[in-house]
N, C-alpha and C positions, 0 to 999 in steps of 0.2 A: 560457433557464435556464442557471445556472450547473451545469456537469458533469465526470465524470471516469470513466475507466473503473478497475475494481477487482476485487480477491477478496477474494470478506468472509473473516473469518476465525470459530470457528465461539465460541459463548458462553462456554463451560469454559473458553477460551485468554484471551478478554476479562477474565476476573473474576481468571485468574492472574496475568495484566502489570498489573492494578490491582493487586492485593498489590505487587507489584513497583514499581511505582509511588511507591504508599505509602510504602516502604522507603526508596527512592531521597531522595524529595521534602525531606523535613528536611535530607539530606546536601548534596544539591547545589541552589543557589538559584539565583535568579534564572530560573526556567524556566517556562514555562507549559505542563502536562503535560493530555493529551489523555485526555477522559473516555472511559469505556470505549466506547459507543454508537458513536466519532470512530476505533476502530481496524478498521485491512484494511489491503491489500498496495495500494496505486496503483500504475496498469497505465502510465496517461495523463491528463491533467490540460489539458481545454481550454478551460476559462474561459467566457465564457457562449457560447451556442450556442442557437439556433433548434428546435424540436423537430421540425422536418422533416430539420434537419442531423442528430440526434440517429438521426432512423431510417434518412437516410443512412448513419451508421456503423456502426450494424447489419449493414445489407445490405453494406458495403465490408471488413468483418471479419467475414462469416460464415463463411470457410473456415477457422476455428478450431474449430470444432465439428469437423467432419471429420480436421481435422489434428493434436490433440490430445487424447489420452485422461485422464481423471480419474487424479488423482495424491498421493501423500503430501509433505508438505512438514515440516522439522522445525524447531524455532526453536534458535537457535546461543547467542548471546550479548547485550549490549550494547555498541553503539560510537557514534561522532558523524559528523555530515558539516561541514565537509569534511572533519573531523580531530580528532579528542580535545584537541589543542592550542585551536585556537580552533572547539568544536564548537559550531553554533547548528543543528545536528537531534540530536536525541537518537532512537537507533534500535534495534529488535531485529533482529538480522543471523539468516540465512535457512540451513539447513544442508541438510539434503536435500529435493530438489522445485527449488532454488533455478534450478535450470539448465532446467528446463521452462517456468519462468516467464519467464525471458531468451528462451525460445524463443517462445513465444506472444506476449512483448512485439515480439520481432522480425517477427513475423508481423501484428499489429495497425499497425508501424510500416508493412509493404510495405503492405498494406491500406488505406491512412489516406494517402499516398503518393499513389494512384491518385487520391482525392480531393482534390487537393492541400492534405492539411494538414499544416502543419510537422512535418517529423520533431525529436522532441528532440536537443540539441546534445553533451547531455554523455553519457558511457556509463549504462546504464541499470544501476542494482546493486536487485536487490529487497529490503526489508525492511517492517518495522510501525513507522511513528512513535509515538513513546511524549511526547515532548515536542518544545517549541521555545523554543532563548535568547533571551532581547529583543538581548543582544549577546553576540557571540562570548566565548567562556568556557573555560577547559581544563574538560574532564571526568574528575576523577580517579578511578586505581582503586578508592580507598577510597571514594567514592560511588557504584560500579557495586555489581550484587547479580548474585552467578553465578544462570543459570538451570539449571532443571532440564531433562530434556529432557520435550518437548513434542510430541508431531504430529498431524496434523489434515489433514484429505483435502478435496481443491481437487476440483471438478467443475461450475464455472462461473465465466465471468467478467461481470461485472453494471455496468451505467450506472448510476452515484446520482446525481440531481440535491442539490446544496449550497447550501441555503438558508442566508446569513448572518443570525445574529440578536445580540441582546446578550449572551446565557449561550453564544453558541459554534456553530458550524456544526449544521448537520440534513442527515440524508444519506438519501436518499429513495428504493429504487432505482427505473428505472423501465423495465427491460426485462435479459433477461438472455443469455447462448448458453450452453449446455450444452456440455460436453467430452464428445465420441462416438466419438471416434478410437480406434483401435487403437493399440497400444504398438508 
């Protein structure tokens, strides 16, 4: 199965970044914007995978439950990777929470590690993809839309299995770890 790990994010924030969305999409072209059902935070992203491997990373990332407690995260703005200049991700950047997500991401990496599976190469920054360029594009200001503030409380991190199809990814979870830890 094709998998990744994630934090959903919760409906009411889904249906706001679709407004947003909405907004955006006539100003800035060329982009393929992500239905609502296709937003969360991606933790790790490892392509397809064995469902044995799958309950391996469970058990190789269970001391995240222990090690981190349920938390508030708030949504910041809009920006691109790798760069507003030539941006081919279109993203909601992460304002408070963001730095416990970096932690738990760091703790799935040692975790995942022991398993020998690749740790990722580039620094990890959390955010919600909202789109993606077919090529590289400036993202200009006048087609960003300021957000409002937003926040919304993490207290799991979830495997989705990503079934491709023709109208667009399905994301399925299929097993989750609760945040139990103490602050």
């Amino acid at each position: 199965m094709r998998a990744f790990l994630a934090i959903e994010i919760p409906e009411e924030l889904k249906l706001y970044l679709q407004t947003v969305i909405d907004h955006m999409a006539p100003r800035a072209k060329g982009i393929k914007w992500v239905k609502k059902d296709g937003q969360h935070i991606t933790l790790k992203f490892f392509g397809e995978i064995e469902e044995t491997t799958a309950l391996q990373i469970k058990g190789g990332i269970s001391a995240i439950e222990k090690n981190h407690a349920p938390f508030t995260v708030s949504i910041k703005g809009i920006d691109a990777f790798p760069g507003r200049r030539r941006a081919r991700v279109i993203v909601v950047t992460l304002a408070e929470g963001a730095q416990h997500i970096k932690d738990i991401f760091s703790d799935i990496e040692k975790g995942l590690s022991k398993m020998n599976i690749e740790a990722e190469a580039r620094e990890y920054t959390p955010h919600i993809t909202i789109g993606r360029a077919r090529t590289p594009m400036p993202l200009l200001d006048k087609d960003i839309m300021a957000l409002e503030e937003k926040r919304f409380f993490v207290d799991k991190v979830v495997l989705f299995q990503s079934t491709l199809t023709k109208e667009g990814a399905i994301y399925t979870p299929q097993w989750d770890i609760k945040l139990g830890g103490r602050e």
